[in-house]
N, C-alpha and C positions, 0 to 999 in steps of 0.2 A: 837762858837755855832755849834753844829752838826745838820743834819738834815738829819730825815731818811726817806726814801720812801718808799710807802707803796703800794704793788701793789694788786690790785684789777681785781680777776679775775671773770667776766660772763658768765658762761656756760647756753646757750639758746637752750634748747633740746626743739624741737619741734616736738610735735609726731601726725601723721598720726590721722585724727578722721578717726576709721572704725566699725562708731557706725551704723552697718548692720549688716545682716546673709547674708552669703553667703554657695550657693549649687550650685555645681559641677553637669551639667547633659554629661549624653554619651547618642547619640540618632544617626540613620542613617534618621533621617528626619529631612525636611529642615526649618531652622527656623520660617515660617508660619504658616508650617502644627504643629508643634509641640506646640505652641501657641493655632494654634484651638483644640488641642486633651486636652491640658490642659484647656480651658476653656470649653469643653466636661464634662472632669474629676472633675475639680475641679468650675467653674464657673467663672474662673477671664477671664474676655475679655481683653485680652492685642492688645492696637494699636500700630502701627507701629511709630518710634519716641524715642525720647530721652524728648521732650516736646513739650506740642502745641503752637501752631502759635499766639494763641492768650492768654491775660495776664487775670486775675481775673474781671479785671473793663470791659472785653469784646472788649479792643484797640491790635491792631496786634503789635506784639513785635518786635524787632528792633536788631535782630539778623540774620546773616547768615542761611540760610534757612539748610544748609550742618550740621550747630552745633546744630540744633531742630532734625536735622532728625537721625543721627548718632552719637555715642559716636568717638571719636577722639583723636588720638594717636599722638604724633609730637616727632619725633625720630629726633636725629641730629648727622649728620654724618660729617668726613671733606671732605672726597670727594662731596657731592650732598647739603652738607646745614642742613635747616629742611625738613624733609619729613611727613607728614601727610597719617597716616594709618585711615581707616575707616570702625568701626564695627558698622553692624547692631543691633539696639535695639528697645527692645518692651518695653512697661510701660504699665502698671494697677495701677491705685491711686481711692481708696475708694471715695465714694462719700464726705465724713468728710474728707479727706487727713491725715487721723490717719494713714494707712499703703501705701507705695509706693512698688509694686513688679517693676524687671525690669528682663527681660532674655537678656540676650548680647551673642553675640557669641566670639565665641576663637580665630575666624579665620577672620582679617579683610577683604575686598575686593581682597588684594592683595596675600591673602596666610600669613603675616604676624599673632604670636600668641599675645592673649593680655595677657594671666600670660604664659607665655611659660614654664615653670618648672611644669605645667599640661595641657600636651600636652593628654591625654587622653579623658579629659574633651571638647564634642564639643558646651556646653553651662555652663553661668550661671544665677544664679537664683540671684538675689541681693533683701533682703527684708529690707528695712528703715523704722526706729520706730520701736519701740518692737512689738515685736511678743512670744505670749506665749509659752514654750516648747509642750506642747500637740495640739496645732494649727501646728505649723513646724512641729509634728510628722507625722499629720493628714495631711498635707499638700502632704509632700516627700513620701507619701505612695500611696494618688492618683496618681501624677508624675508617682510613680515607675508602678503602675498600666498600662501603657497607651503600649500597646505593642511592641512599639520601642524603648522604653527606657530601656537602659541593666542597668543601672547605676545612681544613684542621691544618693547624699553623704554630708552632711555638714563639709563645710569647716572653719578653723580658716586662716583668713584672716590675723591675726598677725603675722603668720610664711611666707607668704610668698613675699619672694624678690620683687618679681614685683608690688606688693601693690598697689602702686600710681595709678597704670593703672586701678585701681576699683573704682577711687572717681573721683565723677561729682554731 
């Protein structure tokens, strides 16, 4: 009786969701200020934060006060371990939570980039849930408007390497 073996192979490609827009800003102001000139321009009030303190039912949430307040990098090295980088982030979410903007900076606390292969870039813009193309047109045109701003640019997030470092 022969018996043959049959081998079975699973290939589990699992791909990145970067179901956002992302834009690229170059500005020589400091993340704040350039917040308050966009809500000037455009009207979104962006607060400081990655998310608030407290949940939908009104109960204080039960997270590290560092991971609401900052977007968070953990590099790991063999000399030093994990190391935790920390960039500052702003959020605007509609009052419906149809659209989520976020502006992150490039440049953690430590001098550390978070897409380093656009080291040009000293923000971005991350927009969650659709956004119409003539809204993003109308959008990156106030930005460009604000007169510190040399530069806003949409980017495809799929090309670049660093990727992971955009999803939170």
């Amino acid at each position: 009786m022969s018996v043959t073996k049959k081998h079975l192979t699973l290939d589990l490609d699992f791909d990145l969701e970067l179901d956002f827009v992302l834009v690229g800003i170059s500005s020589s102001l400091r993340d704040y200020r350039l917040c308050h000139f966009v809500y000037k321009h455009t009207g979104l009030a962006f607060v400081r934060g990655k998310e608030d303190y407290i949940d939908h039912k009104g109960y204080l949430k039960e997270k590290e006060k560092d991971e609401m307040d900052y977007h968070i990098i953990y590099e790991r090295t063999k000399q030093k371990g994990t190391k935790k980088h920390f960039f500052t982030i702003y959020r605007y979410c509609d009052p419906n939570f149809e659209f989520e903007y976020y502006i992150i900076n490039n440049r953690s606390l430590d001098g550390q980039a978070l897409v380093p292969e656009l080291p040009n870039f000293d923000y971005f813009l991350i927009v969650k849930h659709f956004i119409d193309q003539d809204d993003l047109r109308v959008l990156l045109d106030d930005i460009k408007s604000i007169n510190e701003v040399m530069l806003t640019k949409e980017l495809d997030p799929t090309s670049l390497k660093s990727k992971e470092n955009l999803i939170f």
